[in-house]
DOTI-870408 format. One record per residue (C-alpha): x, y, z; residue number from 1; chain. Coordinates in steps of 0.1 Angstrom, whole numbers, plus 5000, padded with zeros to 4 digits. Last residue first. Example, Ala and Ser with C-alpha at 12.3 -4.5 7.8 and 13.67 -1.06 7.14 Angstrom:
2
node x = 5137 y = 4989 z = 5071 n = 2 chain = A
node x = 5123 y = 4955 z = 5078 n = 1 chain = A
REM end
This chain:
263
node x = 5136 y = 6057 z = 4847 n = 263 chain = A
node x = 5139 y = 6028 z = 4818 n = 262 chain = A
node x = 5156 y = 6038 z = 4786 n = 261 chain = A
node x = 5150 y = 6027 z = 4749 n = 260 chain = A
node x = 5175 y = 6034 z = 4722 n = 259 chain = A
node x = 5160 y = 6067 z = 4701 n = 258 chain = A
node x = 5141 y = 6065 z = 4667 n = 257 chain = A
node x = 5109 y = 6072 z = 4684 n = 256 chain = A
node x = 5111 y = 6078 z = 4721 n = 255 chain = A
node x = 5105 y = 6049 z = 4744 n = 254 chain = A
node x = 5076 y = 6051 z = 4773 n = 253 chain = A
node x = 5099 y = 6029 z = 4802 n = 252 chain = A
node x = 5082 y = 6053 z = 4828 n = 251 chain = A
node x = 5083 y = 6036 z = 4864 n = 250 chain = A
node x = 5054 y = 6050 z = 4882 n = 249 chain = A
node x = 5052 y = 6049 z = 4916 n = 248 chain = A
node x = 5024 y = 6049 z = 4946 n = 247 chain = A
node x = 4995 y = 6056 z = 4926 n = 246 chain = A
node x = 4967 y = 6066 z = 4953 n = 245 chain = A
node x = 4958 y = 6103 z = 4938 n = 244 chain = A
node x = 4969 y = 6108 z = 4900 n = 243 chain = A
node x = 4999 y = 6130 z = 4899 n = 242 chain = A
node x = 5029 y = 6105 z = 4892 n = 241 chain = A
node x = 5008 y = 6095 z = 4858 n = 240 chain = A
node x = 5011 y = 6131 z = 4842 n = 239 chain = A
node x = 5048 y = 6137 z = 4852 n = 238 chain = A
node x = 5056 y = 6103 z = 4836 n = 237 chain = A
node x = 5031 y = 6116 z = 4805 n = 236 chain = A
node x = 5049 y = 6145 z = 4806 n = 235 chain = A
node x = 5081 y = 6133 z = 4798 n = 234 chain = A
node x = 5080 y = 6105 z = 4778 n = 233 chain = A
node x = 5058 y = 6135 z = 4756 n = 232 chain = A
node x = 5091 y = 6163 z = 4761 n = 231 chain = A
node x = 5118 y = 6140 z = 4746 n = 230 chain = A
node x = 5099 y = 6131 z = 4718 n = 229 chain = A
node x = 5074 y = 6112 z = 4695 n = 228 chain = A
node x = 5064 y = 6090 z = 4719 n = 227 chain = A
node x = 5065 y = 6046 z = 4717 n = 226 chain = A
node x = 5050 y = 6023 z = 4744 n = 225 chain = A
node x = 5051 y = 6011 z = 4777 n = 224 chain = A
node x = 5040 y = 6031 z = 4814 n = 223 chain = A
node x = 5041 y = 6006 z = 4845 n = 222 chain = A
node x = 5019 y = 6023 z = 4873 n = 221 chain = A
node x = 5026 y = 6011 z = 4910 n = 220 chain = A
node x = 4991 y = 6005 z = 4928 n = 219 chain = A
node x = 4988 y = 5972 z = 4935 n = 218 chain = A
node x = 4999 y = 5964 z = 4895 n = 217 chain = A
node x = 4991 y = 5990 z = 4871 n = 216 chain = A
node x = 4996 y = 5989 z = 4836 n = 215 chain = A
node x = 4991 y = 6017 z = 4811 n = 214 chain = A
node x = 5005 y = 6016 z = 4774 n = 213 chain = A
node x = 5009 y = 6048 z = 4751 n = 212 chain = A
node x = 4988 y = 6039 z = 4726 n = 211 chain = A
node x = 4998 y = 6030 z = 4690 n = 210 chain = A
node x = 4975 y = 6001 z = 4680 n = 209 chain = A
node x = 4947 y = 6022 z = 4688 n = 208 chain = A
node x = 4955 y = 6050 z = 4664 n = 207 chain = A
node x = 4940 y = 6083 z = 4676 n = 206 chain = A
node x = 4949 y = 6076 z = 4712 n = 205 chain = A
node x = 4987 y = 6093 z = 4708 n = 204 chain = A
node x = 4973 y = 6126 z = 4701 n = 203 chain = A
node x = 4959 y = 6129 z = 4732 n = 202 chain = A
node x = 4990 y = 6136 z = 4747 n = 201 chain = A
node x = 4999 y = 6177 z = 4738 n = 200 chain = A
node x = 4963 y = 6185 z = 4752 n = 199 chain = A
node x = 4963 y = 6166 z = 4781 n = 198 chain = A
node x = 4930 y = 6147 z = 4788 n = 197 chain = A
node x = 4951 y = 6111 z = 4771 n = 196 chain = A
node x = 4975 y = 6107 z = 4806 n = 195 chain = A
node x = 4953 y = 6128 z = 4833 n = 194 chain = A
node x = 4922 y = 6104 z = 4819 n = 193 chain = A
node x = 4942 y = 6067 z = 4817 n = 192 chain = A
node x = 4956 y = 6074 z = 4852 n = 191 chain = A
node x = 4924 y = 6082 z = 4858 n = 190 chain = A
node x = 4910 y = 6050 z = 4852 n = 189 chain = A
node x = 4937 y = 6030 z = 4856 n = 188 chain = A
node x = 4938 y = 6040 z = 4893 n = 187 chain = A
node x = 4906 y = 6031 z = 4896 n = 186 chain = A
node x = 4909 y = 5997 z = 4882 n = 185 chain = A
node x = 4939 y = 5991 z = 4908 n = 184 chain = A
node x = 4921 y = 6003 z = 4938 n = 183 chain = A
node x = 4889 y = 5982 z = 4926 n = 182 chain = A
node x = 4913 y = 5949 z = 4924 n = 181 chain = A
node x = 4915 y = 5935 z = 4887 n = 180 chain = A
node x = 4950 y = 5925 z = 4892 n = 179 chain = A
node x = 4975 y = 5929 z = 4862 n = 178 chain = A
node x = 4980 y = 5896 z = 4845 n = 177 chain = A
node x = 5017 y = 5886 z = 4841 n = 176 chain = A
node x = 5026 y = 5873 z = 4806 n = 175 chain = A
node x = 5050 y = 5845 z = 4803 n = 174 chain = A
node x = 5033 y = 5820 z = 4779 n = 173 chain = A
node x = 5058 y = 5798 z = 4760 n = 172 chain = A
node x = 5038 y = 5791 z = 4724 n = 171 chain = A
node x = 5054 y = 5768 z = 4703 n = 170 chain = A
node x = 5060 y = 5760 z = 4664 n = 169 chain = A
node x = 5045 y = 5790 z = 4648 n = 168 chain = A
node x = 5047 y = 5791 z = 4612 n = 167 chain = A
node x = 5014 y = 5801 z = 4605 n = 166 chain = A
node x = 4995 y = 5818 z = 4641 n = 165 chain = A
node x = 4974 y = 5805 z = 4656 n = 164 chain = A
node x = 4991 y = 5798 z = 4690 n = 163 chain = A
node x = 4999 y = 5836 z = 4686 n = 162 chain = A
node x = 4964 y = 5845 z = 4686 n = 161 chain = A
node x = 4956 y = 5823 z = 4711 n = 160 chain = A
node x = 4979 y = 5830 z = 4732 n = 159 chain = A
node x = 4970 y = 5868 z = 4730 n = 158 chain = A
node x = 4935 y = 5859 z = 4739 n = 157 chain = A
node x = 4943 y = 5842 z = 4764 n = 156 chain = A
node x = 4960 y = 5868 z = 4785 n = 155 chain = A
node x = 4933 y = 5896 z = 4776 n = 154 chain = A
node x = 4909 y = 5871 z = 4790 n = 153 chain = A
node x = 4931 y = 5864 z = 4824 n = 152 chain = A
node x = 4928 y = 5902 z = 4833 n = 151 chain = A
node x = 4945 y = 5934 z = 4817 n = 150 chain = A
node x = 4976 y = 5920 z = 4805 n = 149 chain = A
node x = 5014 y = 5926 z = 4810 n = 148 chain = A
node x = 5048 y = 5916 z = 4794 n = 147 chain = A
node x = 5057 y = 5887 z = 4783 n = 146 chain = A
node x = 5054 y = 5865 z = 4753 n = 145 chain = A
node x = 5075 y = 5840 z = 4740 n = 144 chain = A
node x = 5071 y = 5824 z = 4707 n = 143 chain = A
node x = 5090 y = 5791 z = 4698 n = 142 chain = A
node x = 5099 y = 5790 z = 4657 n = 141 chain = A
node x = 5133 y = 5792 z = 4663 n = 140 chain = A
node x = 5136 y = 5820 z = 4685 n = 139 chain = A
node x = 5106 y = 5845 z = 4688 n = 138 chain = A
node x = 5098 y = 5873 z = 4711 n = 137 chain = A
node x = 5071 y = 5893 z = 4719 n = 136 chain = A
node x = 5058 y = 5915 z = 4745 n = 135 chain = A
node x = 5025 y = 5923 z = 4760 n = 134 chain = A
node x = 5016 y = 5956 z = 4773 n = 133 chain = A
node x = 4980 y = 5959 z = 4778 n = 132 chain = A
node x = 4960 y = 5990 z = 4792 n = 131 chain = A
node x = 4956 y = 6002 z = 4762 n = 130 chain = A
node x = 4941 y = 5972 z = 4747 n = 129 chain = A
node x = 4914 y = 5978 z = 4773 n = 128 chain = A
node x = 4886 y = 5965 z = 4757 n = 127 chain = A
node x = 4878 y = 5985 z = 4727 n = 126 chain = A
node x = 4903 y = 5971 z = 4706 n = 125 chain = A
node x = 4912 y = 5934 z = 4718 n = 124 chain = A
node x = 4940 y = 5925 z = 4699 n = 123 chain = A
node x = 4948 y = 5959 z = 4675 n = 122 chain = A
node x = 4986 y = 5959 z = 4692 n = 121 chain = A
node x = 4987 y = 5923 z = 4691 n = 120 chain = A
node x = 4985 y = 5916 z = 4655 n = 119 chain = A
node x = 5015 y = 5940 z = 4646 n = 118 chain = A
node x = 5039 y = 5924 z = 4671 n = 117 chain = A
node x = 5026 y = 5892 z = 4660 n = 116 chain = A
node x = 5037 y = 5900 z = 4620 n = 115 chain = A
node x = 5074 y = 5916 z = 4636 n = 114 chain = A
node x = 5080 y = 5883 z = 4649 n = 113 chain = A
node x = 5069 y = 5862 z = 4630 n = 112 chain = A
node x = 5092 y = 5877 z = 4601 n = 111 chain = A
node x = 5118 y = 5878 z = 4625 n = 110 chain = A
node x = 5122 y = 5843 z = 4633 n = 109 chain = A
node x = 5122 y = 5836 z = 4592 n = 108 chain = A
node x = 5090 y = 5819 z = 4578 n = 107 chain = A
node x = 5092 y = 5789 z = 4559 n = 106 chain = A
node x = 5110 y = 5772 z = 4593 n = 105 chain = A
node x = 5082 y = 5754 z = 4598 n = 104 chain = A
node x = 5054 y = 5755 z = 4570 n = 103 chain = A
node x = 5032 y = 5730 z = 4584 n = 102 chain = A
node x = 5037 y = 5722 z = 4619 n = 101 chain = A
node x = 5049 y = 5690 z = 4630 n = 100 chain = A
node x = 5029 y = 5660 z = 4652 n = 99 chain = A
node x = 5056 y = 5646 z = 4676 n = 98 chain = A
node x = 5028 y = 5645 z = 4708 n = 97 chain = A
node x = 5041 y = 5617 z = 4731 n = 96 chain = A
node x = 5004 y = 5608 z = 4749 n = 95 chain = A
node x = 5005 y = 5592 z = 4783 n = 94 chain = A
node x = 4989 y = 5566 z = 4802 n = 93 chain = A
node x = 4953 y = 5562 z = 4781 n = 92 chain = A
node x = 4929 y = 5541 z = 4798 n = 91 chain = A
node x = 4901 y = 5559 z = 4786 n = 90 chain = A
node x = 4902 y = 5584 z = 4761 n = 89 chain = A
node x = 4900 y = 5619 z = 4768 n = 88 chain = A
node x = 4942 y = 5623 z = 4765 n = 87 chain = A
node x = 4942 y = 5623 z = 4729 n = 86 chain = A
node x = 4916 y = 5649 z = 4726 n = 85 chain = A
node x = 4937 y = 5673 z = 4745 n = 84 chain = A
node x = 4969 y = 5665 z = 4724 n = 83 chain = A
node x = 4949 y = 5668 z = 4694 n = 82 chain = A
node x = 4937 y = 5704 z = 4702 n = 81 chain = A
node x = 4977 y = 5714 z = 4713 n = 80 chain = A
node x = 4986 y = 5703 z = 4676 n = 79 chain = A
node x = 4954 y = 5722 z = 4660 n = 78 chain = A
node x = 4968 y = 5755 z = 4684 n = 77 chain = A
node x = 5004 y = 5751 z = 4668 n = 76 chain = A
node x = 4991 y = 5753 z = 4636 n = 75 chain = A
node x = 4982 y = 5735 z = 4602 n = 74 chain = A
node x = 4985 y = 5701 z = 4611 n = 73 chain = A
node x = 5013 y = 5675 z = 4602 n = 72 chain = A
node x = 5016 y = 5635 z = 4613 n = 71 chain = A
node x = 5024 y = 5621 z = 4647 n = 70 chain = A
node x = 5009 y = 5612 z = 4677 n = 69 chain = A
node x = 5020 y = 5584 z = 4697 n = 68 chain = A
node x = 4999 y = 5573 z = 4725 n = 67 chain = A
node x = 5010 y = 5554 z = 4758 n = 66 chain = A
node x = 4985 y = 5520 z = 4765 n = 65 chain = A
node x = 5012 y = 5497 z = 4766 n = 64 chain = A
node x = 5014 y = 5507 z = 4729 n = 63 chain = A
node x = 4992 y = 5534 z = 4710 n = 62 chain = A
node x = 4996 y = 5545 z = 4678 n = 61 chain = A
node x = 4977 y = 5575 z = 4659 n = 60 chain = A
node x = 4981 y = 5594 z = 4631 n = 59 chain = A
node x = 4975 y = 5624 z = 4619 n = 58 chain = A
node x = 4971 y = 5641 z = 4583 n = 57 chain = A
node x = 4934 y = 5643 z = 4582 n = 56 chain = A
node x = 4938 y = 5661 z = 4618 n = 55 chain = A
node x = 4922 y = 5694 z = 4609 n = 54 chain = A
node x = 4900 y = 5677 z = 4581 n = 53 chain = A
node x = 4876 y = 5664 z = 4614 n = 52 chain = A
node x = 4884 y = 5630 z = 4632 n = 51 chain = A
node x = 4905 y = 5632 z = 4664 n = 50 chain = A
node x = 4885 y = 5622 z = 4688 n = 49 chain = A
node x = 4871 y = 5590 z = 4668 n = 48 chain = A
node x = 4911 y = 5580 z = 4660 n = 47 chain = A
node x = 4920 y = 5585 z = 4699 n = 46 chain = A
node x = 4886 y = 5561 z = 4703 n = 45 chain = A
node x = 4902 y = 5534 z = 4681 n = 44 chain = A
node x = 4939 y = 5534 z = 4692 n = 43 chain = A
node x = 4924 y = 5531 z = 4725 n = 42 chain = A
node x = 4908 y = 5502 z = 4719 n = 41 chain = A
node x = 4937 y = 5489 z = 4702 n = 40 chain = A
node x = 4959 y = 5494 z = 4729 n = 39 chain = A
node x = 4933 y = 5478 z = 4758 n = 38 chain = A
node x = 4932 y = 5445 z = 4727 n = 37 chain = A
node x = 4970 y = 5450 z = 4729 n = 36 chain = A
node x = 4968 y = 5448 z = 4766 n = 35 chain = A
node x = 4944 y = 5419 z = 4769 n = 34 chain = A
node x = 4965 y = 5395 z = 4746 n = 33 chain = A
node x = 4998 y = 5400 z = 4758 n = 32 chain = A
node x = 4981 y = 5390 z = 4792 n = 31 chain = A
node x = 4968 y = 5363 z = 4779 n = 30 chain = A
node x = 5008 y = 5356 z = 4766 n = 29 chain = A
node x = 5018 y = 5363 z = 4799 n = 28 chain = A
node x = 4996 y = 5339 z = 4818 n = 27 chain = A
node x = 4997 y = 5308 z = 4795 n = 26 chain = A
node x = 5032 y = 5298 z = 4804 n = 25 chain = A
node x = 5019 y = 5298 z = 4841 n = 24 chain = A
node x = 4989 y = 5279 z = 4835 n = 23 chain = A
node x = 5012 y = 5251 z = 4813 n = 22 chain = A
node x = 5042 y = 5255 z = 4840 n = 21 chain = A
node x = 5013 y = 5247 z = 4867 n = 20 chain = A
node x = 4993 y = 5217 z = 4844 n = 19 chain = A
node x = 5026 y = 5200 z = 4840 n = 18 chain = A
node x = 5047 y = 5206 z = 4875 n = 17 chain = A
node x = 5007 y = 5200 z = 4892 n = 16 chain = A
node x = 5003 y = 5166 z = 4871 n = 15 chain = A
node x = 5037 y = 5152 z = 4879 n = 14 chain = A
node x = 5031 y = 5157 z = 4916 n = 13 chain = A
node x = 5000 y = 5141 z = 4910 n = 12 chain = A
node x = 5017 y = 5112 z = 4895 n = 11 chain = A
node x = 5038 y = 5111 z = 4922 n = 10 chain = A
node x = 5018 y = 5110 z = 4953 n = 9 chain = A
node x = 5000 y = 5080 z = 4930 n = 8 chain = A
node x = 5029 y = 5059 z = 4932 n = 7 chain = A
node x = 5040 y = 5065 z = 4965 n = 6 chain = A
node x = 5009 y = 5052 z = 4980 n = 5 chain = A
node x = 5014 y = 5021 z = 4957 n = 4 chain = A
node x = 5047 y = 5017 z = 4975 n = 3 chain = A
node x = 5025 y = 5022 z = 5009 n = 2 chain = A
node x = 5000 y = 5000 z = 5000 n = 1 chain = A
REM end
């Protein structure tokens, strides 16, 4: 009984080594399985998200559920798009977005440049665009923009414009928005009035895209922009520093034809 005992211990011994390495063999390839049927799943609603003539020219694969993007589209702002759609589906770990920009490097740094200088300075006529100051700068393609901007609207609106842009491969977005306290809008106010009331000044708000530039932050007064002369930088400095509650004014107005200078 007992050698017959050891018999049967070790065909079930047998058994378990065979059925086990068979169940464990099994498990990665099943495994295998479910995740590429997860990528292609994926792979399927990314494709959904991202149909539309904007993202004809995009395409999608997904592996251990991380999404490549690549392709062309027409602007930085269509690239950003995809990205956001890409990361609405379910289950996805992370996109890599390698789509290009049409026309890169067609249009020189300085080209772009100059062309989203001249787009911001009409940006939001009749709200304010005097009292934004946002500057520009491009290298390689990437646009930076600084400066100030009268509320988180003006702010967007700017990146939007440049994200829109042809040729643009990047928007950074360093632009401070100006607080929207009561003090502050105030002091905009009739910093705004003692600035454009005087008589030798007002010329200045004729074109809109050539104000001289008002941004106040707690109560100190920033002064940007262009002036024919000497005499207008000054005036306007003298002009600001008299409005009630202003605690300083730093006038960095430039004068036309002249290297700028900060006071």
């Amino acid at each position: 009984m007992k050698k017959a005992s050891f018999y049967v211990a070790l065909v079930v011994a047998a058994a378990v080594l065979v059925f086990g390495s068979a169940l464990f063999v099994g498990m990665p390839a099943a495994q295998a399985q479910a995740s590429a049927a997860q990528d292609n799943n994926i792979r399927a609603e990314v494709t959904n998200h991202l149909k539309g003539s904007s993202f004809k020219s995009v395409q999608v694969s997904v592996k251990n559920g991380v999404v490549d993007l690549e392709g062309s589209v027409k602007d930085y702002a269509t690239k950003e798009e995809a990205d956001k759609r890409a990361h609405r589906a379910k289950n996805v770990v992370a996109v890599r977005n390698e789509i290009k920009i049409e026309g890169a490097g067609e249009i020189s740094d300085r080209q772009l440049q100059d062309n989203l200088v001249k787009k911001l300075q009409y940006d939001r006529v009749g709200y304010g665009n005097a009292f934004n100051a946002i500057s520009v700068n491009v290298q390689n393609g990437v646009v930076t923009l600084g400066g100030h901007a009268l509320g988180p609207v003006a702010a967007d609106s700017a990146v939007a414009l440049a994200s829109t842009t042809r040729g643009v491969q990047d928007v950074i977005n360093n632009i401070q928005v100006d607080p929207l306290s009561p003090m502050d809008n105030r002091i905009r106010t009739a910093v705004y009035r003692a600035v454009y009331g005087f008589p030798s000044l007002n010329k200045y708000a004729i074109d809109p895209a050539q104000p001289i530039r008002i941004t106040v932050q707690n109560g100190h007064v920033l002064l940007n922009g262009t002036v024919l002369n000497e005499a207008d930088k000054n005036t306007a400095g003298i002009r600001a520093n008299s409005v009630s509650g202003v605690f300083s004014v730093t006038n960095d107005l430039q004068v036309a034809n002249k290297p700028s200078e900060k006071k």
